[in-house]
C-alpha positions in Angstrom: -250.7 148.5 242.3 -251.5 152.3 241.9 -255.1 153.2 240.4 -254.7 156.6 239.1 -258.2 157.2 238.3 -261.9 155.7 238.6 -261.3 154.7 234.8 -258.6 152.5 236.1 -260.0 150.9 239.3 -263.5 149.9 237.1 -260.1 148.1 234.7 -259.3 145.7 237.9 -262.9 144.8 237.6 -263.0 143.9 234.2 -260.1 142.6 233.7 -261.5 140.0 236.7 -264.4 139.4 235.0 -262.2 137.8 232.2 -261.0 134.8 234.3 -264.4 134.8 236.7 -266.1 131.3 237.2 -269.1 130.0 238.8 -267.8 129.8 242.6 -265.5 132.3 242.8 -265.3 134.8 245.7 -263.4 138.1 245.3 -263.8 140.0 248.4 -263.2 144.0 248.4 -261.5 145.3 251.5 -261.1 149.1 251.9 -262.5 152.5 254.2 -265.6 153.9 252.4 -264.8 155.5 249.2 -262.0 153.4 248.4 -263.0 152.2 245.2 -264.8 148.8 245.8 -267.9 149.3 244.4 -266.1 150.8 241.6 -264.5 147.2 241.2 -267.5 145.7 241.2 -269.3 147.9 238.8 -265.9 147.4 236.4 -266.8 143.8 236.9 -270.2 143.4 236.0 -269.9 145.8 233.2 -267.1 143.6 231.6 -269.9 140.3 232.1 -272.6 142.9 230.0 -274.6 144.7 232.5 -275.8 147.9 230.9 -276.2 150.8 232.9 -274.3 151.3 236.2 -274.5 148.9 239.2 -276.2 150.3 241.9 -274.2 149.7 245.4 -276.0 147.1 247.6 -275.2 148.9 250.6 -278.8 149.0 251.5 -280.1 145.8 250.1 -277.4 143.8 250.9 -277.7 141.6 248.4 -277.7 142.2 244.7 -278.0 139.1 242.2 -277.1 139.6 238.8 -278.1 136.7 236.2 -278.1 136.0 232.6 -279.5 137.4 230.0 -278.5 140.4 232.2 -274.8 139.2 232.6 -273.0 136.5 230.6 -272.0 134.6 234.4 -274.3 134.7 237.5 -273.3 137.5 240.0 -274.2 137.7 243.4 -272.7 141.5 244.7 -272.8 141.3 248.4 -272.4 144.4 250.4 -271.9 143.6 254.2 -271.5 147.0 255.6 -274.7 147.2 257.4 -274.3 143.4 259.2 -273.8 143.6 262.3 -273.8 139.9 263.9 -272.2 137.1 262.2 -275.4 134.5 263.1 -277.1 137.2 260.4 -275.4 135.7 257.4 -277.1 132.6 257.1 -280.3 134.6 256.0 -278.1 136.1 253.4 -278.0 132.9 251.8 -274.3 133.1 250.1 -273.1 129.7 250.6 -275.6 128.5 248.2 -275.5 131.4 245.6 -272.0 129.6 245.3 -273.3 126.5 243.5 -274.4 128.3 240.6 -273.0 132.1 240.8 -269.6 134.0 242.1 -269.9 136.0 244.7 -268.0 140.0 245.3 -268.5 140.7 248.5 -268.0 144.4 249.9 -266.9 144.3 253.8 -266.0 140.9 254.2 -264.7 141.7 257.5 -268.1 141.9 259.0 -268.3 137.8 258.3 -265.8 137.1 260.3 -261.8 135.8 259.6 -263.3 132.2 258.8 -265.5 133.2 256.1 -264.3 132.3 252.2 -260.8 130.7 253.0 -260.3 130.7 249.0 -261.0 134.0 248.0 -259.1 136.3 245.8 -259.1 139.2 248.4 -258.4 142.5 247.1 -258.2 145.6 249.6 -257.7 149.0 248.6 -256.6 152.6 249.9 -256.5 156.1 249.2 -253.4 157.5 248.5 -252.8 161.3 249.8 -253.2 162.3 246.0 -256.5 160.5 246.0 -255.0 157.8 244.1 -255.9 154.1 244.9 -253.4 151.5 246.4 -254.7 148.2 245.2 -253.2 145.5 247.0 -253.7 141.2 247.2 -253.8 137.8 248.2 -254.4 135.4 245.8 -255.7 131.7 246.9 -254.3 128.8 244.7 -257.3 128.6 242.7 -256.7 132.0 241.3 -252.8 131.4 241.1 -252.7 130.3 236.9 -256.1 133.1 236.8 -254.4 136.1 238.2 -254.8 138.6 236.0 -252.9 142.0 237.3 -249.2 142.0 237.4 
């Protein structure tokens, strides 16, 4: 799928955040400046955040949770991990009992980690479009919501 614009990558977001549950894990796969933060911003926007997301790139871990957002969000950004054995400080596996989790360089948790997510990877297009491309688990099969 070809993203013209910012407008219309933050519109993959949202339209996620229409079929998101408690969970869930969408992972964002891309080079910097792709547009995955921009995905995640679309998504939290479309659950009611007000104001813009800021990029967890430094704290890691961002939880979102109601009255903030209508569904618990945990926006994980795994850019700065370096060693697999850190994740279990991270705490995600849990967050999952009661939140979804978007998760920015999932790469850097190994092949192993999430076996169900929806995994969305983009690229930059030589016109500075985005190329938004997927794998969708069978949990998100009757979900899906791009064509």
């Amino acid at each position: 799928m070809r993203l013209a614009d910012p407008a219309a990558t933050e519109a993959v977001g949202a339209a996620l955040a229409a079929v998101l549950r408690v969970g869930d894990v969408i992972t964002l796969e891309g080079p910097l400046g792709a547009g995955k933060t921009s995905i995640a911003r679309g998504l939290l926007a479309a659950l009611g955040l007000v104001g813009e997301a800021p990029s967890p790139s430094f704290a890691i871990v961002q939880p979102y949770a109601p009255p903030e957002v209508r569904l618990p969000v945990v926006h994980v950004d795994l850019y700065r991990v370096e060693d697999v054995a850190e994740l279990g400080e991270l705490g995600l596996d849990e967050a999952l009992y009661d939140s979804a989790l978007v998760v920015e360089w999932p790469d850097r948790a190994g092949a192993q980690a999430w076996p169900e997510a929806l995994r969305l990877t983009l690229a930059t297009e030589p016109d500075g479009a985005r190329r938004l491309t997927w794998q969708v688990p069978a949990a998100w099969e009757r979900r899906w919501p791009l064509t």
